[in-house]
N, C-alpha and C positions, 0 to 999 in steps of 0.2 A: 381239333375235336370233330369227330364224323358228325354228319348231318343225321342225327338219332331222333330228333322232333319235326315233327309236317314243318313246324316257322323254318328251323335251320335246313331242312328240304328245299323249301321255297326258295329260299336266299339261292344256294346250290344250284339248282336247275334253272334258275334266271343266266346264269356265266353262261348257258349254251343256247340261246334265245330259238334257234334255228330247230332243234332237235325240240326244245319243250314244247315250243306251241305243237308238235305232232304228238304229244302224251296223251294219251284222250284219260287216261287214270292212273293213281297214284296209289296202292296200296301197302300202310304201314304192317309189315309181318311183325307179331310181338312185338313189338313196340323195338324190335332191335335192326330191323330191315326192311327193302324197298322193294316190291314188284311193281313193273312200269307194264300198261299198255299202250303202244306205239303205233300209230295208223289204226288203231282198233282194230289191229289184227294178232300182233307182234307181242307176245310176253318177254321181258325183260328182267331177269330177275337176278337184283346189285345184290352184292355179298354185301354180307354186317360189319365187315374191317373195311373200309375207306369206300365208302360211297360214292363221297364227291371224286375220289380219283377213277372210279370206274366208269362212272358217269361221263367225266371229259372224255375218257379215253375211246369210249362207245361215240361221242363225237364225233371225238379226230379219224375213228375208222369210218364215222359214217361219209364224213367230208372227204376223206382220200378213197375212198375204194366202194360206197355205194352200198352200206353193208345191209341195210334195213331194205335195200330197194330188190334184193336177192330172193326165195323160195323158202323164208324163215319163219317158224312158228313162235318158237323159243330160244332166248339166248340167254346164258347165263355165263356172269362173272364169278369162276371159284377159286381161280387160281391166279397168283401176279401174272401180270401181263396176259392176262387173256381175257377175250371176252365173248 
């Protein structure tokens, strides 16, 4: 079940401890999805079908390749595998 409530959000974004504490905001769109601000600079904005897997996956890219530390306003996941 996606992360569709703040509590099941919360739970969610604890798994990447590294990447949450730089959330500075969390906002619920409709009640159906998540825009993230990141470094308070960085909009983030998770698609409404699997949060939690975009979320790790914006991790693991930030952990391999640095992705958030780049020239980024806004990123969004819309598609599998991308983010």
């Amino acid at each position: 079940m996606p992360p569709n409530t703040p509590r099941r959000w919360s739970i969610c974004w604890r798994r990447e401890p590294e990447l949450a504490v730089r959330v500075a905001a969390a906002i619920h769109v409709g009640g159906r999805r998540w825009n993230l601000r990141v470094d308070g600079a960085i909009d983030v904005l998770l698609p409404e079908s699997d949060p939690a897997g975009a979320w790790a996956q914006l991790a693991r890219l930030e952990r391999s390749n640095g992705l958030l530390k780049r020239d980024v306003q806004i990123g969004r996941s819309a598609l599998p595998g991308s983010v």
